[in-house]
C-alpha positions as CSV (number, residue, x, y, z in Angstrom):
1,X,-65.9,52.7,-20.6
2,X,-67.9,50.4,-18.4
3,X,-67.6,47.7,-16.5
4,X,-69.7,45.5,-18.4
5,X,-69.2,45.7,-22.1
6,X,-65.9,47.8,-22.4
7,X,-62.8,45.5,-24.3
8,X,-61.2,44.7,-21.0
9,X,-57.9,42.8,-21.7
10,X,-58.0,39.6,-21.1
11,X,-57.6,37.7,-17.6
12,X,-57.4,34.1,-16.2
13,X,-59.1,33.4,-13.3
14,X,-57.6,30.5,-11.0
15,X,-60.1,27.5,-10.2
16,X,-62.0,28.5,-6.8
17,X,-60.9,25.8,-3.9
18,X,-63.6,24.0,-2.3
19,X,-61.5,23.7,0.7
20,X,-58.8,24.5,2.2
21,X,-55.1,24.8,1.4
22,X,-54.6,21.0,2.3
23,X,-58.0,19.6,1.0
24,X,-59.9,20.2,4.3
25,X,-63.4,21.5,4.8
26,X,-63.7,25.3,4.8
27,X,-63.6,27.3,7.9
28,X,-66.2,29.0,9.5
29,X,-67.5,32.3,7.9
30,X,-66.1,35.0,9.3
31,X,-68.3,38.1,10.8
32,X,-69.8,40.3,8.6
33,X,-67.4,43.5,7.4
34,X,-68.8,47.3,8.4
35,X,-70.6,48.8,5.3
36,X,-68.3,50.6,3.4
37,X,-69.3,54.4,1.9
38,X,-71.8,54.9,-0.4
39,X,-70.3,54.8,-3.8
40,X,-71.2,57.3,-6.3
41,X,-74.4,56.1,-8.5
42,X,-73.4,54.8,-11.6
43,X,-75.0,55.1,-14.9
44,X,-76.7,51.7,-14.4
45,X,-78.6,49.6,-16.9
46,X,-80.9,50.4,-19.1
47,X,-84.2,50.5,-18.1
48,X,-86.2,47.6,-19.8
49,X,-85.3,44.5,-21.8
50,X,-86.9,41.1,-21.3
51,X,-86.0,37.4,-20.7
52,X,-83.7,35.8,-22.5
53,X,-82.2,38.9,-23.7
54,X,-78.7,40.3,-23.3
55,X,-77.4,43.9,-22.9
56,X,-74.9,44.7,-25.9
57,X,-72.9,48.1,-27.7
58,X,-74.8,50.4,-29.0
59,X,-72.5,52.6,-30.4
60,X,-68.7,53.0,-29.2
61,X,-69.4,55.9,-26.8
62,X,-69.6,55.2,-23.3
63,X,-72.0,53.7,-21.6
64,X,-74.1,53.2,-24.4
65,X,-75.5,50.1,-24.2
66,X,-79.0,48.4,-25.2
67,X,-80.8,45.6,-24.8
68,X,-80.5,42.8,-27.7
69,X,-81.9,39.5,-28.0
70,X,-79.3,36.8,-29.0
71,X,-79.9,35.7,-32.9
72,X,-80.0,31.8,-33.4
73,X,-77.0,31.8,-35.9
74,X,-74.6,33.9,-34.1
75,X,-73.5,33.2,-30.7
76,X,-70.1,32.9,-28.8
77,X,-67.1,32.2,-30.4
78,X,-64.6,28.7,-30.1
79,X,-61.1,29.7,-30.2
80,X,-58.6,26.6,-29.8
81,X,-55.1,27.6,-29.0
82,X,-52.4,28.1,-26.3
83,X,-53.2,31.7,-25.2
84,X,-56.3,33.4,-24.7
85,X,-57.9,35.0,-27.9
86,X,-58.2,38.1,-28.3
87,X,-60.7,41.2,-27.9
88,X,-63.3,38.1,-26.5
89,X,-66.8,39.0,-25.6
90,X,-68.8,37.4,-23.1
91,X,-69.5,34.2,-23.6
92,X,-66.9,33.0,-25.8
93,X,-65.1,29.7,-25.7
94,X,-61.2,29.2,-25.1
95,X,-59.8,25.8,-25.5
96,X,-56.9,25.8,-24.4
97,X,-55.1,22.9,-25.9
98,X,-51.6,23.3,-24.9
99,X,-50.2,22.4,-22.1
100,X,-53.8,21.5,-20.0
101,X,-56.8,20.5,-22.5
102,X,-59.0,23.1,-20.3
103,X,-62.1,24.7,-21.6
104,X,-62.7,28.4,-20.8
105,X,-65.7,30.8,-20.9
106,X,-65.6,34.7,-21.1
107,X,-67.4,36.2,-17.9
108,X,-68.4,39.2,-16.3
109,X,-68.7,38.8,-12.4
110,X,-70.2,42.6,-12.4
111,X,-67.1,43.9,-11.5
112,X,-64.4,42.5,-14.4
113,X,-64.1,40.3,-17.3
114,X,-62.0,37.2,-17.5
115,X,-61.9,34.2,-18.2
116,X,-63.0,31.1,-16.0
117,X,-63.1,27.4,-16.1
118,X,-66.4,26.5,-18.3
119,X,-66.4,23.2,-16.0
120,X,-65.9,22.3,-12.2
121,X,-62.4,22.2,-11.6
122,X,-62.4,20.0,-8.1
123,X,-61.2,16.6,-8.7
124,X,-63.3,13.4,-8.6
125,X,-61.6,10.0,-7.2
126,X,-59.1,9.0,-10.0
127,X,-60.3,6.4,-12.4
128,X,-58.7,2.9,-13.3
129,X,-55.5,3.1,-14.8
130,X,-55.6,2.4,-18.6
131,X,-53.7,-0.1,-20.2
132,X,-50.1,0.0,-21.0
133,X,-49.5,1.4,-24.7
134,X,-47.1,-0.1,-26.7
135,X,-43.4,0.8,-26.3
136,X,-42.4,3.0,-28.8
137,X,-39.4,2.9,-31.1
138,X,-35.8,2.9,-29.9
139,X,-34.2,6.7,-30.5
140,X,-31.3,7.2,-32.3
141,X,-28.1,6.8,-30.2
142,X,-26.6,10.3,-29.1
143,X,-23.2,10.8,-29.4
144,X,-21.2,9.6,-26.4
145,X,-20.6,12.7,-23.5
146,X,-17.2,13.6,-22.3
147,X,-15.3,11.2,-19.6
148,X,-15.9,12.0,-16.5
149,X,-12.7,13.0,-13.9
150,X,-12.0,9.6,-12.1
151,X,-13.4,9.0,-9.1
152,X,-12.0,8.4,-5.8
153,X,-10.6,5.1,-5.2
154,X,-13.0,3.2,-2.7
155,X,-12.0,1.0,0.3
156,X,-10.0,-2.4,-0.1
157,X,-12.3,-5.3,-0.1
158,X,-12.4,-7.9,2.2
159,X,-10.4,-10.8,1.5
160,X,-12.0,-13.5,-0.3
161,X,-12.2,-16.9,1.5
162,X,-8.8,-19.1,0.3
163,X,-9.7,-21.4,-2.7
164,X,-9.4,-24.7,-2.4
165,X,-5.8,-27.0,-2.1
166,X,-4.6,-28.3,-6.0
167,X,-4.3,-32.0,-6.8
168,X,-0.7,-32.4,-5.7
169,X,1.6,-32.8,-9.0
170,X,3.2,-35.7,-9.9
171,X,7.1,-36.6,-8.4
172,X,9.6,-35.9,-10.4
173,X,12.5,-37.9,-10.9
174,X,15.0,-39.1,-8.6
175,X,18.5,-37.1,-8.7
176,X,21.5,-38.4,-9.1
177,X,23.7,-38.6,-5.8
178,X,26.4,-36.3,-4.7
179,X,29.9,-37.7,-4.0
180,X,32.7,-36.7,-2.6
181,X,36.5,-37.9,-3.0
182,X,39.4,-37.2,-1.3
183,X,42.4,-35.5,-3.6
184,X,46.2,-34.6,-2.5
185,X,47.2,-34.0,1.1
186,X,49.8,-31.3,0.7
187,X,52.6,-30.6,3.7
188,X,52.2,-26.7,4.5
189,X,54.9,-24.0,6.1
190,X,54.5,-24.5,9.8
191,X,52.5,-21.9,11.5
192,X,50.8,-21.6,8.3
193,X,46.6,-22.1,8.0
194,X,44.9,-25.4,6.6
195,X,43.2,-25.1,3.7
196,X,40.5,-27.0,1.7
197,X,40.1,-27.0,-2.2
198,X,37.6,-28.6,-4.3
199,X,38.7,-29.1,-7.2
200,X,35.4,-31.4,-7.8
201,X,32.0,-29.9,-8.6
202,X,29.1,-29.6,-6.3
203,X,27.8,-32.4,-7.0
204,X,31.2,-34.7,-7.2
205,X,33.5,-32.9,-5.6
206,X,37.2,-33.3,-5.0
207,X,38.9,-32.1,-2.0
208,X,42.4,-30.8,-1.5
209,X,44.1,-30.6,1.6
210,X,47.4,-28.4,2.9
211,X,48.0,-29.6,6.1
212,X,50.5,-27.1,8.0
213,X,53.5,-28.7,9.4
214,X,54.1,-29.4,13.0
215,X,56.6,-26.6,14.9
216,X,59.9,-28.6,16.1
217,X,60.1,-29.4,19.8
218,X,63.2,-28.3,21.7
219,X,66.0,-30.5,22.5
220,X,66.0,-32.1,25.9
221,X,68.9,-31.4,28.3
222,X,72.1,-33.4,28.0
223,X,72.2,-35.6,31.3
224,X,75.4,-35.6,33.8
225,X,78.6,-37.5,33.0
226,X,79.0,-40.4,34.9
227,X,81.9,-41.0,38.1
228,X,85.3,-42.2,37.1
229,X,86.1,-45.7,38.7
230,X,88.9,-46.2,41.1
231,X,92.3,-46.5,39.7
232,X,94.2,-49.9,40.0
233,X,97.8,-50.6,41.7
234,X,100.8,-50.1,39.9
235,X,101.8,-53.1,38.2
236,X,105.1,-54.4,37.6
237,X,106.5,-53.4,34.3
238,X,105.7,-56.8,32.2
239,X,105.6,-56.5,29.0
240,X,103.0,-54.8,27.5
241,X,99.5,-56.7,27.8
242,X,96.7,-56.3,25.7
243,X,94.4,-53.6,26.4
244,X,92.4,-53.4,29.3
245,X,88.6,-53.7,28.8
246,X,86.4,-51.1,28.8
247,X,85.4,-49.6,32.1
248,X,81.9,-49.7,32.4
249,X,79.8,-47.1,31.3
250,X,78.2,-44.3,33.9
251,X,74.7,-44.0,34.0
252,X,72.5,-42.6,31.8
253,X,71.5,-39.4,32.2
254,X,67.6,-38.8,32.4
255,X,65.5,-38.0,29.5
256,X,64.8,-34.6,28.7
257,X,61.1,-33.4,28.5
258,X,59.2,-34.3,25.5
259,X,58.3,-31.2,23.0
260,X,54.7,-30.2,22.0
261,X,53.5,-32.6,18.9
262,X,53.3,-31.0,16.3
263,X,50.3,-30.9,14.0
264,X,49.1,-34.1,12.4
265,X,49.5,-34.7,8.6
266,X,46.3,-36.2,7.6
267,X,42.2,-35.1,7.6
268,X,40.0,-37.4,9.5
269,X,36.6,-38.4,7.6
270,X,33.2,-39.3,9.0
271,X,30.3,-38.2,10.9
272,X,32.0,-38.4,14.4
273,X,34.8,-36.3,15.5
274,X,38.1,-38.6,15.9
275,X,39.0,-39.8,19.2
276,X,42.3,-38.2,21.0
277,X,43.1,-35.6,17.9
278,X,46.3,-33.5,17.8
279,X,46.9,-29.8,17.8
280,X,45.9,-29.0,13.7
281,X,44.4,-32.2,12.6
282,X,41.4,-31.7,10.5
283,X,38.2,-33.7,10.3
284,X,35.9,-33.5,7.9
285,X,32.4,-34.3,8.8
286,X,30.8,-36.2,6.1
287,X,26.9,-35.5,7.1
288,X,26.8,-31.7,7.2
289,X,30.3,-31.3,4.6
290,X,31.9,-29.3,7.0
291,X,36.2,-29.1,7.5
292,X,36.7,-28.5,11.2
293,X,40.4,-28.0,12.8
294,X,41.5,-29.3,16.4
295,X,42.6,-25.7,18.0
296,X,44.2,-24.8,21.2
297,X,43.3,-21.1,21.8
298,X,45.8,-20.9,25.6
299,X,42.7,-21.8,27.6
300,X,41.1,-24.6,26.2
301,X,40.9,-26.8,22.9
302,X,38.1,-27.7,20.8
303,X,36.7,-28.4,17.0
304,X,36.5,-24.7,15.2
305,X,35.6,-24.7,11.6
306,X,38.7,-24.5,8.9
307,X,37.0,-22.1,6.7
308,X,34.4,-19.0,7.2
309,X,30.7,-20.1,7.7
């Protein structure tokens, strides 16, 4: 068939730029190509016709075509839909009204049919925005998508700055206040440990004391018996005379060494220790409520608490 009038299928030919990729002017023309070989001579067109006329089938053979002149109630076709109609002839209309709105016209450059934007496709300065249109109508709620996997957990915070200091409350009320009585003193085995009991509460108490007895001191050395006076003359043999007096005593020996005291029986009470204390008296001082014992470890003596701390 030929190239002018044969049912091509359809083609869409992309806007021609008007510059370059970016917008730019167009570069400068190129130099002319060589001339290419002769081609073999077509058929050509008819000879004849006149203005205003267009050439159209004669018959469905090849190449026959004649010259018609366009009647005033035919004309190109308007097709308006989203793909190109088909078996067009040239000059028909395409409105393409999905997705663009473009207008098309069927065309024959001399070498193949298509069709090609019926208006300039470069792009004018864009015009004021319009207004706003109303906002349409809330959808309908979709139903809610599966949880995500939880996140990971981010960094701590800084700390915020420290609030501010509460009124201070109100005093509450006095409590009652402690006291402390002495109970029984009790006479422990000697060599045995003092001990302290209250048999009181914390807040009254009631203390107990077993006081361990002193150890016995040793018995001082017997001192040496006295000389005998000189015996008197031999009287004459009288009668018997009352006894004679006494002869004076010898001296007394000296006095045997004094034995370690023993412990004392009683528990001092007050915030000082007691002056000049014995071996195992106790004192128990009042301000901290503390029983402390007077100790002799061999090397030296001092106040050791009675009880763990």
């Amino acid at each position: 068939m030929d190239s002018v009038t044969g049912p091509r299928q359809p083609q869409f030919r992309p806007p021609r730029r008007t510059g370059g990729a970016a917008g730019g002017a167009p570069g400068a023309q190129g130099p002319p190509g060589p001339v290419g070989p002769a081609g073999t001579p077509g058929v050509g067109v008819p000879a004849g016709g006149s203005t205003g006329q267009v050439l159209e089938k004669n018959t469905g053979a090849d190449f026959d075509t004649v010259w018609a002149t366009v009647s005033g109630g035919g004309g190109a076709s308007v097709s308006v839909q989203p793909t190109p109609p088909p078996a067009p002839v040239q000059g028909d209309l395409w409105w393409r009204n999905d997705p663009d709105g473009s207008l098309f016209v069927y065309y024959n450059d001399g070498n193949s049919s298509q069709f090609v934007p019926a208006t300039p496709t470069t792009k004018g300065d864009p015009g004021p925005t319009g207004a706003t249109g109303p906002t349409g109508a809330t959808g309908s709620q979709g139903p809610p998508g599966t949880t995500g996997a939880t996140g990971p957990q981010g960094p701590q915070g800084i700390q915020g700055a420290t609030g501010t200091t509460g009124a201070t409350g109100p005093t509450g009320a006095a409590g009652a206040a402690a006291t402390i009585a002495v109970g029984t003193t009790t006479t422990g085995a000697a060599g045995s440990s003092a001990t302290v009991t209250n048999t009181g509460t914390s807040a009254a108490a009631v203390f107990n004391f077993t006081v361990p007895q002193g150890i016995q001191g040793t018995t001082g050395a017997q001192g040496p018996i006295g000389n005998t006076g000189p015996q008197g003359p031999q009287g004459i043999q009288g009668a018997t005379g009352t006894t004679g007096a006494t002869g004076p005593q010898g001296p007394t020996g000296a006095t045997g060494a004094t034995g370690p005291a023993g412990p004392a029986t009683y528990a001092a009470i007050g915030t000082t220790a007691p002056a000049s204390p014995a071996v195992g008296q106790l004192w128990w001082r009042s301000d901290t409520g503390r029983l402390m014992v007077w100790y002799d470890d061999g090397n030296s003596q001092q106040w050791v608490p009675a009880v763990p701390v």
